[in-house]
N, C-alpha and C positions, 0 to 999 in steps of 0.2 A: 400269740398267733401272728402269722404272714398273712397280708393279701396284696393282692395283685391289680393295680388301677389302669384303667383307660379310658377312651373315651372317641368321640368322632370319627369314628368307623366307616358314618353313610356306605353300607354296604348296598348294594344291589341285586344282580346275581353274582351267581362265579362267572358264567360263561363274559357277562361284560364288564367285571373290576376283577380281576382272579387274583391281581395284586395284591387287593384288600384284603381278601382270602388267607392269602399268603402271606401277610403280616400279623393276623389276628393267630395264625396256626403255630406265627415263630414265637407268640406269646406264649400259648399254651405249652409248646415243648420246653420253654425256660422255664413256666413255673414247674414242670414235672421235673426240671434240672435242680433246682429249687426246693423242693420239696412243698410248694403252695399249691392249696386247694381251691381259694376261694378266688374268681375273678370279679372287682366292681367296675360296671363298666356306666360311666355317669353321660348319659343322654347321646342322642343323634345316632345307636347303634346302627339306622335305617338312612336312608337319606328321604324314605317318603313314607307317610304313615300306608299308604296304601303298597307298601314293599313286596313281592314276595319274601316268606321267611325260611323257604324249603331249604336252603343249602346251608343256612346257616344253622336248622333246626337239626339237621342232619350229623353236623360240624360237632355238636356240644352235646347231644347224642353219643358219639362216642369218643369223645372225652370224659364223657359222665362214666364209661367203662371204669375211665382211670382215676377216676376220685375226683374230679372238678367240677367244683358247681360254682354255676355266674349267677350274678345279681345284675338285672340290667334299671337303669333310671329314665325313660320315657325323657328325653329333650324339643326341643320346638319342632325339631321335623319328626318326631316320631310320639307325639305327647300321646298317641291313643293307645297305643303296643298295651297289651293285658299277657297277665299268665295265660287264660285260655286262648289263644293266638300260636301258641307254643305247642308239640309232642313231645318234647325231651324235659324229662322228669326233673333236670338237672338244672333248671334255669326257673328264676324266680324272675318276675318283674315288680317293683318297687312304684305301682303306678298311683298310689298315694303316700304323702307324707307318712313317714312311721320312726320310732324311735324304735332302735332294736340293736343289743348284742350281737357278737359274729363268733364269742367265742362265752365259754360261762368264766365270771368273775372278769372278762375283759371291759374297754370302755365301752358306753352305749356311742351307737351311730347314729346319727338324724339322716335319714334317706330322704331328699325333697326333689321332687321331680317336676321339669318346667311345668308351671303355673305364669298366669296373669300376672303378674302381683310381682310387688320385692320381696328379695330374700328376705328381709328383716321383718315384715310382714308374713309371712310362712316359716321364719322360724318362733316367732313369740308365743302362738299358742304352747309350743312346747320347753317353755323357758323350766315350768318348773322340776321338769324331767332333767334337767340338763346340769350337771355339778360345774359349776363355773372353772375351767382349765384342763375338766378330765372328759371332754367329749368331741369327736368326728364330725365335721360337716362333710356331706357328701350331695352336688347339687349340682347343677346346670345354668350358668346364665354368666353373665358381665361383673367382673369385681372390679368395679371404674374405675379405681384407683391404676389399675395395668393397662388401661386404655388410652394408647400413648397416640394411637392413630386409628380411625374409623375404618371398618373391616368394609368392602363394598360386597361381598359376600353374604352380610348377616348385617342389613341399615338398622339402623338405630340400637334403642338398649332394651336387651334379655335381660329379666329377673335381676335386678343391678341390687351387687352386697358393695357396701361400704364400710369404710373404716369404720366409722361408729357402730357398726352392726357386730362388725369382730371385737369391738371392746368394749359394747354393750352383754352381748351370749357368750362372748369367750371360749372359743373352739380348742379345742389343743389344736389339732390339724384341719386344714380347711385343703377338699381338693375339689374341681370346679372341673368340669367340662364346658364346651362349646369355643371358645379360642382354640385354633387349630395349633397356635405356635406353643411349643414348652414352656412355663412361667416358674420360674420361684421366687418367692419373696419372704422370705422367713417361712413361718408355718403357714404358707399361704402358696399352693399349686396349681397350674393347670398341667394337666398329661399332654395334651396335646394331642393330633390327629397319629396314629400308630404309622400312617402312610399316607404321605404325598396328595393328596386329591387335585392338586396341579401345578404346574412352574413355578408359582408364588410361596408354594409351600415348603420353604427349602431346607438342606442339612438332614443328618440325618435326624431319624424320630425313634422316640423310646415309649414305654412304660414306666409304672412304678412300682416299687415292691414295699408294702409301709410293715413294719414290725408295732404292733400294739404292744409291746410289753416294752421294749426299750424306745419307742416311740421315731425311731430311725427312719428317715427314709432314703429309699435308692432307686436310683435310676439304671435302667438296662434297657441298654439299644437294641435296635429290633434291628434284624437281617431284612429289607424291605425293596422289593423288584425294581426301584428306582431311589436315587438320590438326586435331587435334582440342586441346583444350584444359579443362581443369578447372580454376576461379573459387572459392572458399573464403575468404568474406566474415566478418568478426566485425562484426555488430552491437550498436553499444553506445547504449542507452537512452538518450533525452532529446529535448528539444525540435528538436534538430540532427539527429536520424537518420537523419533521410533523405539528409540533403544531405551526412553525412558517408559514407553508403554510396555514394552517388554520386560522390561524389569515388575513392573506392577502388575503384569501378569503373573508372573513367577514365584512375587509375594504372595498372591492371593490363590494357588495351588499348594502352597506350601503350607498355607495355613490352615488348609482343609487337611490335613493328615492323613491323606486314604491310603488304607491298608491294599496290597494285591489285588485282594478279593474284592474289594467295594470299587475300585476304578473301572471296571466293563459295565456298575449298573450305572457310573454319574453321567447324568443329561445337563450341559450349560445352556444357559442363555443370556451373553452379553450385550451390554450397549455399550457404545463410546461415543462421549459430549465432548465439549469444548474445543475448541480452534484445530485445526490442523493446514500445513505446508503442502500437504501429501496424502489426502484420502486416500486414495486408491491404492496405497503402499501400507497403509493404516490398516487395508480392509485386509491384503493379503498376509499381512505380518501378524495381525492379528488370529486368523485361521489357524497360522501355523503354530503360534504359540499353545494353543486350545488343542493342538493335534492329537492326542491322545486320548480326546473323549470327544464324546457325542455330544454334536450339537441340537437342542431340542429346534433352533430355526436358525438363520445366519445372523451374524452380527448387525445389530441395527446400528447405524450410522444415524440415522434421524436427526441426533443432539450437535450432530458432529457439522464445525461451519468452516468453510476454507478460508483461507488467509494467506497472501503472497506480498504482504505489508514490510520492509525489513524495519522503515522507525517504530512500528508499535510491537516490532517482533523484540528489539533492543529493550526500550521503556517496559514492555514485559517482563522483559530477564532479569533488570534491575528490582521491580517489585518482589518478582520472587524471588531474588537474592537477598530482600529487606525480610521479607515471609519468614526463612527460613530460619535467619538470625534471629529471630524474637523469640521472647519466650511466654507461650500463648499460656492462658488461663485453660485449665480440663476442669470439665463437667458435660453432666445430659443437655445441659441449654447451653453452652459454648459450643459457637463453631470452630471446626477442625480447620487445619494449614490448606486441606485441600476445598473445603468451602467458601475460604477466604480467597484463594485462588481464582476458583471457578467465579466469584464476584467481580476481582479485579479483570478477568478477561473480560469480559460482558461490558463492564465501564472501557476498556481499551478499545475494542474490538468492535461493541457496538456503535452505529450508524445512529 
């Protein structure tokens, strides 16, 4: 059996998120491309427990026409959602823990929907239902281990699973709601937000497709009314500035790969730090580089400090002619050529 995961929908109405709408609909048409019936959709489908649910109920209604039936799991902004909340026959709500098949003779699922408590705590009662390596978590909350930086959207920690938790129960697959951004970590996911809920939420965003029998899973990008993207430029002083910010422009469109079709939805929003000769040649050069997409606002210069120094513009270039030649140590906790950079200006530059 196929099915089809997401998560972080926070929908609201159509008439004021239609986008949201329209990413949740480009799901459904893929999984009818797809041949999948079942959608799991793990917590925050609502953005408030007191949501209307009419356009959504409306939505899955007739989809239900076409064979697809969702599973939704109640998360922190929507822990109260019940099946009777719902008209469409098609939609089941998960709003207490339950173990349960999706298909006969497939694996069982542990459906746990946010609760108080940790994961490892809401899932123990059901340990001994659980065959050690042949079962699904399906859940809402913090795997702290992927919690590289504090979300100010969501303070503190949701339902927090730990490593010991996964090699204590032993999931085959673990897929988690509530982190907006896409996660994988071995058999360890989050879906992430299907679309955008703001500037911060950047790239594009997908779904997943899990196959229970070969145990596979795959990711499929959603067609979503915005992509948005944030540019965070170091500008380093000298005769060349411009033409080295432009260059680092250049990389960092190129490395977003948009297709025809996805370049009219991307919205940017850059900043540029570190020293500059020439702001105001910075600001314009900057605009023009970005010309072919939308700016969600104008380039923040904020970070950005002028300099008409030529000894510390020299002693600069030397450093990073030292920079360049070395050969730096790569890791998650090493800093890059350009953070080392951005250090040395700060020690030149600053008063």
């Amino acid at each position: 059996m196929r099915i089809a995961l997401t998560a972080d929908l926070h929908l609201t109405t159509r008439e004021e998120h239609p986008e949201r709408y329209e990413a949740l609909e480009d799901i459904f048409q893929q999984m009818l491309t797809h041949d999948v019936c079942t959608l799991v959709i793990a917590g925050d489908l609502f953005q408030s427990r007191q949501a209307n649910l009419s356009d959504f109920d409306m939505l899955c209604s007739s989809v239900g026409k076409q064979g697809i039936s969702v599973l939704i799991l109640p998360g922190n902004h929507d822990q109260e959602l019940h099946d009777r909340r719902f008209v469409a026959e098609n939609v089941q709500v998960m709003h207490t823990p339950r173990v349960q098949p999706l298909s006969e003779g497939g694996p069982a699922f542990l459906f746990v929907p946010f609760q108080h408590q940790s994961m490892g705590e809401a899932i123990a009662p059901f340990a001994d239902q659980l065959a050690k390596g042949e079962w699904i978590l399906v859940s809402h909350g913090d795997f702290v281990q992927t919690m590289r930086a504090p979300n100010p959207l969501e303070p503190g920690i949701y339902m927090p699973l730990t490593e010991r938790d996964l090699q204590e129960f032993r999931p085959r697959q673990t897929f988690l709601g509530h982190i907006h951004m896409p996660v994988d970590e071995g058999r360890f996911h989050y879906m992430g937000s299907p679309c955008s809920l703001d500037p911060t939420e950047t790239g594009r965003r997908r779904f997943l497709i899990y196959d229970t029998a070969s145990d596979q899973v795959e990711s499929c990008m959603i067609r979503t009314g915005v992509i948005f993207f944030l540019v965070d430029l170091l500008c380093l002083p000298g005769s060349d500035e411009v033409e080295r910010l432009k260059q680092g422009a250049a990389r960092v469109i190129e490395s977003w790969a948009l297709t025809t079709e996805e370049q009219p939805r991307v919205r940017v929003r850059i900043r540029i730090r570190g020293y500059s000769m020439d702001p105001r040649r910075i600001y314009r050069e900057i605009k023009k580089a970005f010309k072919e997409f939308a700016l969600d606002k104008d380039p923040d210069l904020s970070a950005l400090s002028f300099t008409e120094d030529p000894d510390r513009s020299r002693i600069f270039d030397q450093v990073k002619a030292r920079v360049e030649e070395m050969d730096w140590p790569v890791g998650a906790d090493e800093p890059d050529p350009s953070d080392i950079l951005e250090a040395a200006l700060k020690t030149i530059y600053g008063d």
